[in-house]
N, C-alpha and C positions, 0 to 999 in steps of 0.2 A: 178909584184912580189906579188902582193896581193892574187894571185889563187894559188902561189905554196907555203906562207907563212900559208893558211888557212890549204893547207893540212897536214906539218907539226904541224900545231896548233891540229886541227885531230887528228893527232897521239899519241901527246904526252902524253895522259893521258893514265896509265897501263890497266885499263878497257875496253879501245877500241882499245889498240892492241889485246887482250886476244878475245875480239869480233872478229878482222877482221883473225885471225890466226884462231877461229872456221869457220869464210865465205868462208877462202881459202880452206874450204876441201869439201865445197859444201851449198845449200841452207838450212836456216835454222828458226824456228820458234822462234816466242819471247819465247814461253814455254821450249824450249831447252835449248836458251840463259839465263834465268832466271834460268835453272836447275842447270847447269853449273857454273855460276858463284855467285852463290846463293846469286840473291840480288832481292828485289821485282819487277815489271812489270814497276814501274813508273820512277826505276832507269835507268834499261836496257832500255826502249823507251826513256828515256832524251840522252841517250849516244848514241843509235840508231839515233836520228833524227840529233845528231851534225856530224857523219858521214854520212848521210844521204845530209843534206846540204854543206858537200865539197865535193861532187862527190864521195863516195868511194865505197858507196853502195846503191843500189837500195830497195824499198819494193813494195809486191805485194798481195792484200786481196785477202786472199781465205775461203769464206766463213766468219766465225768466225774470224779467225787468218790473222795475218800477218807474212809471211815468207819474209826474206831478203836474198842478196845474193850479191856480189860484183859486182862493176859497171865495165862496159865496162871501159880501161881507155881511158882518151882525151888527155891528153900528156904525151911524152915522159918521163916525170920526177914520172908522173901519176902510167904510164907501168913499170916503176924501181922500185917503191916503191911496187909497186903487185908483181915483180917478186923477191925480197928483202923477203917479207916476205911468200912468199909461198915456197921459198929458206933455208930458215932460221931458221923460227920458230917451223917448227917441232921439231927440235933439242932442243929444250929450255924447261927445266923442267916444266915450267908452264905449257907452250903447251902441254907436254905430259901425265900432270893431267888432265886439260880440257878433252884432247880427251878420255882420260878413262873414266870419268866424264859423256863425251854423250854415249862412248860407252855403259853403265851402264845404264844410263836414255833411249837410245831407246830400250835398251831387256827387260825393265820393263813397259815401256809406247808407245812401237811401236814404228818404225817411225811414224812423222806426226801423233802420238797420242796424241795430247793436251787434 
């Protein structure tokens, strides 16, 4: 119960839903994630690294930057909770701030323009 109690723990903070509902629409940079949810670099990597460590999502250096992106799931309860929110959260006001939010930030800043 510990593996599936961490990932609701994961969850539960507004922050890192609002994180993984941007992950479900594709790979993303901390500079985006920081654009987005306008909070400094050391908030977004603290919320990063806590989904990070329940399995939710993965990171990958490229170069300079770190882009994240959802993890493969490993169980069934895993795979529910990914298809829950890439189900779901478009619909949710927040979610369709955010995505304005990037869509705004990458016609100003390119994709993948940190």
């Amino acid at each position: 119960m510990d593996t599936e109690a961490q990932l609701f723990k994961a969850l539960s903070e507004p922050v890192r839903l609002r994180i993984m509902a941007l992950l479900s629409r594709g790979e993303r940079c901390v500079c985006d994630l920081m654009a987005v949810l306008d909070m400094p670099q050391s908030t977004v990597s603290r919320h990063l690294a806590y989904l990070k460590n329940a399995g939710l999502i993965n990171g990958q250096r490229q170069g300079a930057w770190m882009f994240y992106r959802l993890a493969e799931p490993e169980t069934e309860l895993h795979a529910g909770l990914i298809s829950l929110i890439n189900a779901c959260f478009p619909e949710l006001s927040q979610s369709k701030k955010d995505l304005a939010t990037l869509a705004l930030h990458e016609s100003t800043q390119g994709h993948r323009g940190c």
